[in-house]
N, C-alpha and C positions, 0 to 999 in steps of 0.2 A: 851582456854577460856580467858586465861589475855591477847592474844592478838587481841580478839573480841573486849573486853572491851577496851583496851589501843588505837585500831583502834576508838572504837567509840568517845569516848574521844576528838580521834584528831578533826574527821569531825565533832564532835561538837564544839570545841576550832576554827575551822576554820569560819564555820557557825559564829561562833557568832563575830569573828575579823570582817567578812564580812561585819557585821550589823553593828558594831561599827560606821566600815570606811563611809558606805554607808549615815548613821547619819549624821557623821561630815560632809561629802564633800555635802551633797543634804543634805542641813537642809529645812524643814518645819514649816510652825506656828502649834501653840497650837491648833487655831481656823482655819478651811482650810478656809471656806466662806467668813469670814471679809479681806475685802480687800478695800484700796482706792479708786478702779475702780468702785464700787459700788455708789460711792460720784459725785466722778469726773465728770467735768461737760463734756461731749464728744465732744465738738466741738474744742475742746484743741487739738485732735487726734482722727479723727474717723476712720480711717487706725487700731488704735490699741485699741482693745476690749479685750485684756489679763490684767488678774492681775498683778499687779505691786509689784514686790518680789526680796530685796535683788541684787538692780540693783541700778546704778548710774543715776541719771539725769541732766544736767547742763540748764543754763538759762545764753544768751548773752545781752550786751546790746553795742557795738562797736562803736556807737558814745560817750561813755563812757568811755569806757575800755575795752584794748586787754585781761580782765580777763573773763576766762568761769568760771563760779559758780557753783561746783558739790555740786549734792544732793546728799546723800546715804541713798536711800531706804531702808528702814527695811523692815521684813518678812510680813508684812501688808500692804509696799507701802509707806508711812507716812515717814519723813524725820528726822529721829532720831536712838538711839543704839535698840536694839531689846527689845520687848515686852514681859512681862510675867502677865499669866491670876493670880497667885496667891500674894496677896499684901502680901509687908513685914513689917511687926508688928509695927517696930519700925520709919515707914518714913508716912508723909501724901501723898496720892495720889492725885497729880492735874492733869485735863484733859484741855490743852491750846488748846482751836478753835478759829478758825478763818480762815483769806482767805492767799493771799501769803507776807502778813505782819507775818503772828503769823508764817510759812511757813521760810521765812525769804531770797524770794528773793533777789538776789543782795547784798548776803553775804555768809561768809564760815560759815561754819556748826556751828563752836563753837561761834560764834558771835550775833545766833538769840533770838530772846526775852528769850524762853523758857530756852537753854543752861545756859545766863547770869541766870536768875534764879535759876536756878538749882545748877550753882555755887557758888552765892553767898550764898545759905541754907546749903555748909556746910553737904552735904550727908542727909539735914531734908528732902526731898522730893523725893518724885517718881514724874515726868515730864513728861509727854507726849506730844510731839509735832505732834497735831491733825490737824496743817493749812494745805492748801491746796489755789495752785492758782487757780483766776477765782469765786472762789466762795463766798456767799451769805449767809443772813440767812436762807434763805427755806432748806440749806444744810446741815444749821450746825443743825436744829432740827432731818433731817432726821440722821442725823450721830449721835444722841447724842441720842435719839431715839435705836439703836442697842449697841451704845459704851459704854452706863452708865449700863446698865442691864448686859455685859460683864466684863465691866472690874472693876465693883463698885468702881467711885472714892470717893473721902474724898470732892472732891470740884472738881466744871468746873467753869473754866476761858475764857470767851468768850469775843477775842478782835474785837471788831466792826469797821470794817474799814466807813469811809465814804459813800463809795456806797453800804455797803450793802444790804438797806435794800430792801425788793422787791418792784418788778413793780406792780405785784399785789396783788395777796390773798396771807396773810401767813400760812404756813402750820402746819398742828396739827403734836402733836405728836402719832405718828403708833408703839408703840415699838412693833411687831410681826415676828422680827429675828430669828430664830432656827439658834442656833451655830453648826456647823458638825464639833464637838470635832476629833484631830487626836487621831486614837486609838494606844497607845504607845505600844502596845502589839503583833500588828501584825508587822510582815517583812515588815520594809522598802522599801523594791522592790515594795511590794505589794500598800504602799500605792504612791507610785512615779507611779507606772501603773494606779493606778484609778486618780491622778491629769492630767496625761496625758490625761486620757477618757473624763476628764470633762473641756479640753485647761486650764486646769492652770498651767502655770510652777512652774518647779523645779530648777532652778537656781543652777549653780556649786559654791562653797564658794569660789573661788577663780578667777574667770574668772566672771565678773561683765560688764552686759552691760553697754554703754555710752551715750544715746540718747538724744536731746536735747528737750525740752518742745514745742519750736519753731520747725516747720518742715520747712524746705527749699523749694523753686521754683524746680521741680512741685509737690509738696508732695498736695493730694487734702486736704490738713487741711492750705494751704496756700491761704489765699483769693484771693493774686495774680496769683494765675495758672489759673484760670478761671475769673478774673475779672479785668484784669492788666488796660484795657483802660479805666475804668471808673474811678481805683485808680487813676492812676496817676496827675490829674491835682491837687488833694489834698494834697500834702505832695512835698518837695524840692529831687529835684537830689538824695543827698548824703541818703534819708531817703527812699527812695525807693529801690535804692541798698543793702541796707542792713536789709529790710524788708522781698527781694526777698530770699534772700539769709539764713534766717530766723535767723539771727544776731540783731534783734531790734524787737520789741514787735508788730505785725504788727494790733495788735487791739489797737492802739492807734490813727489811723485814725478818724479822728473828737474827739476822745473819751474826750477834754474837752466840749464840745457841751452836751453830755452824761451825764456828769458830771451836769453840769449845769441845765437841768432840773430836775434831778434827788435827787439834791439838794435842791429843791425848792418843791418839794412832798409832799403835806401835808400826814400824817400820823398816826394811833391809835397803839400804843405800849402796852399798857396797859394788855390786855387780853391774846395778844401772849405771855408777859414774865409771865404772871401770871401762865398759861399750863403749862409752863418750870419750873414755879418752885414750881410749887407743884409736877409733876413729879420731879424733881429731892430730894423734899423733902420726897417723899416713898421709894426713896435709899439712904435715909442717908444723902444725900451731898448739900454741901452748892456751891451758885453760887455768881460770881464774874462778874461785867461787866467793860470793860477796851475801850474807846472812842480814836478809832487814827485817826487824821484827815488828809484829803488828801492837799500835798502841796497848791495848788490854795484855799484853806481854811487857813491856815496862811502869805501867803505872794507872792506877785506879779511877782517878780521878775523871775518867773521859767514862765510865760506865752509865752517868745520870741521863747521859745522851745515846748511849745503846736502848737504854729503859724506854725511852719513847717512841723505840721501833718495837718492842719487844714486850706488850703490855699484860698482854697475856700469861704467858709461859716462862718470861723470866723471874727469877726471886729479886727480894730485894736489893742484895748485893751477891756480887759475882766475881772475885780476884781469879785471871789469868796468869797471876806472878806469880805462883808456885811451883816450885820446880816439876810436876806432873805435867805440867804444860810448858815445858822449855827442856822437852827433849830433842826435838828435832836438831836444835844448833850442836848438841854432843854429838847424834849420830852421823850429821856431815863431815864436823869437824875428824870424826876419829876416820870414817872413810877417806879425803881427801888425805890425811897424814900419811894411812898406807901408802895410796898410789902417788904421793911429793906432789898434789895437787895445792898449792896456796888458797888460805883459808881467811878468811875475815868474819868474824862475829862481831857485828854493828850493835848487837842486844845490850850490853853493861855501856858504850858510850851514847847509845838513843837514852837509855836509862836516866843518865847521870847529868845530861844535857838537860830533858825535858823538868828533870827534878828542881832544876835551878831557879824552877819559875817563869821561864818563858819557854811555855806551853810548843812543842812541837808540829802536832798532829791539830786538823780542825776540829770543830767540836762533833760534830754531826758527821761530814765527811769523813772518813775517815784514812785522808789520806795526809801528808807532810804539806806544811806549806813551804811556799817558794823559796823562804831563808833557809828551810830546812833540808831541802835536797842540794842546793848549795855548799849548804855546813859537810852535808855527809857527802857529796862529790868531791868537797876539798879531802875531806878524811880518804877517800879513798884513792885518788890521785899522791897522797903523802904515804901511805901505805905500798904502793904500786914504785912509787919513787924509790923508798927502802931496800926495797928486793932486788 
């Protein structure tokens, strides 16, 4: 009889080592359905229709620098440490959206807006870094929409790049998410079998894919593989090389043209922030709007590198610092005052910084480098402070 028992014992002792191991090496989210790829805008990669879990991503810019800029995806896809659905008592929860600013391309991990915040609080905050390249406001409702009724923050911080706002209709908020909580109870195997059923990996903790955001010549996510003759006359030699190759940003063709109309957009703000924030006033949480503007809105001097995408159809010179094109910052601003939402226009100090002589934005890229989303996370952590 004791050695029934003493038998069972074992293959129970082993069983359950089993489950430990299986835990730790194949971890899962809390939440299996929420995932980045639900956000993401797919023309980024339409080759890849899998969730984004616990993998690396980097982002080149080689007429910049021979530096690749790794992501590490968390269990959600989202570029930050891993997430937990239950908040801790003692820290306020903020939800940072935004597009591949709040994201923090073309910098290291510990350098982006959110990180420096996070830092400089000193353990007062839960952080979440919600950005996301390519995208918009239409995206950040729908994400915020499933992610505030999930993850109940204490406050969202939503940093508004320049282009974000849409071409057309803004979208309501739809919060009608159903979370498929993982059930902690069952065997591990069991639920690694049903994510496989449903194509969503399971990622090993140690062996971390490396994929680049950019797909290479002929990836069909590369405009060049099917379009290369019409590209070409647009953009110099060395820019098209390294477009192919998916080492430079290859939607940046014409993209200050883009910019330019889209700039000039007359727009109703009013109504969309008001939806958001009375949703987000039925969950408690208070909203923050944070204004970053795109280089060609503070200063000229980065246009000789627009020109090399843009060979064609751009003029010689093209200033975005007229106030024609710096409307948008008034029309948030006076919105957000109606409804007592806190307003930050980063425009006059990116301005006034970058004028100093040490250049803020890359040349080519066009996004902040690493001192500089530091500089302006401090700023906005001192801001945040204030209030």
């Amino acid at each position: 009889m004791k050695k029934k028992i003493g038998f069972v014992l074992y293959i129970g002792f082993v069983l359950f080592t089993i489950e430990l191991v299986l835990r730790y090496l194949f971890p899962l989210p809390e939440v299996l359905n929420f995932n980045r790829s639900n956000y993401q805008l797919k023309e980024l990669d339409p080759e890849n229709t899998a969730f984004l879990r616990n993998q690396n991503a980097f982002w080149s810019s080689r007429l910049d620098t021979n530096v690749d800029f790794i992501h590490a995806l968390n269990e959600y896809g989202f570029r930050d440490d891993s997430w937990k659905l239950k908040k801790d008592k003692n820290k306020r929860r903020i939800l940072f959206i935004g597009d591949s600013f709040t994201e923090g391309v073309m910098a290291n991990q510990s350098q982006t807006i959110p990180e420096t915040f996070k830092k400089l609080g000193n353990s007062s905050f839960e952080v979440f870094n919600m950005g996301m390249v390519g995208v918009g406001w239409n995206t950040y409702i729908k994400l915020l929409s499933d992610a505030v009724p999930l993850f109940k923050p204490d406050e969202v911080m939503i940093f508004f790049y320049a282009n974000d706002m849409p071409k057309g209709n803004f979208n309501s908020i739809n919060s009608n998410f159903t979370p498929e909580n993982i059930c902690f109870w069952k065997p591990h195997l069991l639920n690694i079998h049903k994510e496989y059923q449903e194509s969503r990996p399971t990622p090993f903790r140690f062996i971390k894919g490396n994929s680049g955001f950019l797909k290479s010549f002929p990836s069909k996510a590369n405009p060049w593989t099917f379009n290369e003759s019409n590209l070409s006359p647009h953009v110099s030699k060395r820019v098209k090389e390294v477009m192919k190759k998916g080492q430079f940003n290859y939607y940046r063709i014409n993209w200050i043209l883009k910019e330019e109309k889209g700039l000039k957009q007359s727009v109703s703000f009013l109504e969309p922030l008001r939806e958001l924030h009375v949703f987000l006033k039925h969950y408690d949480c208070t909203l923050s709007i944070v204004y970053i503007p795109s280089r060609s809105q503070i200063s000229n001097q980065y246009y000789s590198f627009e020109k090399e995408c843009c060979l064609v159809k751009c003029p010689d010179s093209l200033s975005l610092m007229d106030s024609i094109y710096n409307t948008h910052q008034q029309i948030i601003k006076s919105s957000c005052r109606q409804l007592g939402v806190p307003f930050l226009d980063l425009t006059s100090f990116v301005r006034r910084e970058d004028s100093s002589g040490d250049h803020l934005y890359w040349n080519f890229d066009d996004h902040f480098r690493g001192k500089t989303y530091e500089l302006v996370g401090e700023k906005v952590y001192n801001w945040k402070k204030s209030k």
